[in-house]
C-alpha positions in Angstrom: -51.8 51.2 -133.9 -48.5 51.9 -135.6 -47.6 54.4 -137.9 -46.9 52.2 -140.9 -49.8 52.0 -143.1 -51.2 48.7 -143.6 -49.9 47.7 -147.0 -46.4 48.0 -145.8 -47.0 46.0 -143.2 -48.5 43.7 -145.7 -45.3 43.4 -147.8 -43.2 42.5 -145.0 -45.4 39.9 -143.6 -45.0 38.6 -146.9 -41.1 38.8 -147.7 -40.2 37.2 -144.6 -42.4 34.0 -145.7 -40.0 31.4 -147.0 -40.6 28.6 -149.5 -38.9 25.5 -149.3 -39.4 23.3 -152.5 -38.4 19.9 -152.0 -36.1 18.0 -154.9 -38.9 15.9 -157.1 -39.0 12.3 -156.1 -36.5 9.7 -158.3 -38.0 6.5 -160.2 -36.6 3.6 -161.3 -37.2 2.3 -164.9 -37.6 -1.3 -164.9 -36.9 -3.8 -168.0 -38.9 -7.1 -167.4 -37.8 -10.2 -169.1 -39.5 -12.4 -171.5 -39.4 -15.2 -173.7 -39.7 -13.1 -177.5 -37.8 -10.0 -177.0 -34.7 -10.1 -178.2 -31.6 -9.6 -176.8 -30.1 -7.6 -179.5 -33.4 -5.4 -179.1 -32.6 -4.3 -175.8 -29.3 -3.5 -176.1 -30.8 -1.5 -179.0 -33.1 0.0 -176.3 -30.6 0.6 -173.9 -28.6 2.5 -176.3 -30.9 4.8 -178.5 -33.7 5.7 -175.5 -31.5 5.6 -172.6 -28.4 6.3 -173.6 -26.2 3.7 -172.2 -23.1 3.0 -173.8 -22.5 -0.5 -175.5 -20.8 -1.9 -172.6 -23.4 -0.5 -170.2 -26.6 -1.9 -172.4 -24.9 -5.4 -172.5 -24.6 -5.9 -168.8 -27.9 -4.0 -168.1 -29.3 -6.7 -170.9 -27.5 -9.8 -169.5 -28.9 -9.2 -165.9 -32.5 -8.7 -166.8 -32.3 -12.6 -169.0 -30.5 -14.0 -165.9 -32.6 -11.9 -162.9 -36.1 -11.0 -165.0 -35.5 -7.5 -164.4 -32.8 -4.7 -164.6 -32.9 -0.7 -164.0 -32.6 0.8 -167.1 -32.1 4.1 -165.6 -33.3 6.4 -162.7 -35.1 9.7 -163.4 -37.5 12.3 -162.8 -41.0 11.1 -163.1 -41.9 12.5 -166.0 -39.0 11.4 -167.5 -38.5 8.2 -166.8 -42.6 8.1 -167.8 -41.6 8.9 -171.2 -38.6 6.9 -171.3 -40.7 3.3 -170.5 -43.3 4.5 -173.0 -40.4 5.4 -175.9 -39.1 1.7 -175.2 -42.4 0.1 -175.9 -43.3 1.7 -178.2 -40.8 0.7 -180.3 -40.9 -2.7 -179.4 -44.6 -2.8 -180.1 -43.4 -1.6 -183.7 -41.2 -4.4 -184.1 -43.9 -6.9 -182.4 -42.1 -7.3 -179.2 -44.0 -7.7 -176.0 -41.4 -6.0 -174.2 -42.7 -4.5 -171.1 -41.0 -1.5 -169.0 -42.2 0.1 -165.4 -41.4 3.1 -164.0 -41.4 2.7 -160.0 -40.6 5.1 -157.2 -37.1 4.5 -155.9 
């Protein structure tokens, strides 16, 4: 038996234990095309909830009425989450069945 009483031997045990976090997972927020929403909408979108700059919204914009989808943005979960709900809601407001996913990158 050693000379060090237990709860010192305790402590070290424990500062020697390392923790490695790992960096949270990235998701993609996805704008689906349809035939109502308008385009002037989602630039509005892209501007005001993901804050894109005019330029940015109107490319973003063009390719999801040419492809049927575009990334709006890539963030945390939680964020992008709240970002695709923000966008609907608004178009919900304005009678828009604009629809947004959030999906793992």
């Amino acid at each position: 038996m050693s000379d060090t009483p237990e709860f010192e031997q305790d402590e070290q045990a424990l500062a020697e234990e390392k923790t490695k976090l790992d960096k949270p997972g990235m998701f993609k927020v996805l704008l689906h095309n349809d035939d109502f929403t308008t385009m002037e909408f989602v630039v509005f979108v892209l501007n005001q909830v993901f804050l894109r700059t005019p330029a940015e919204s109107v490319t973003i914009m063009l390719k999801v009425h040419n492809d049927g989808v575009g990334v709006a943005g890539v963030y945390p979960y939680e964020v992008a989450k709240m970002k695709a709900e923000k966008a609907m809601n608004l178009a919900r407001a304005r009678e828009f069945p604009f629809l947004c996913t959030v999906e793992e990158e």
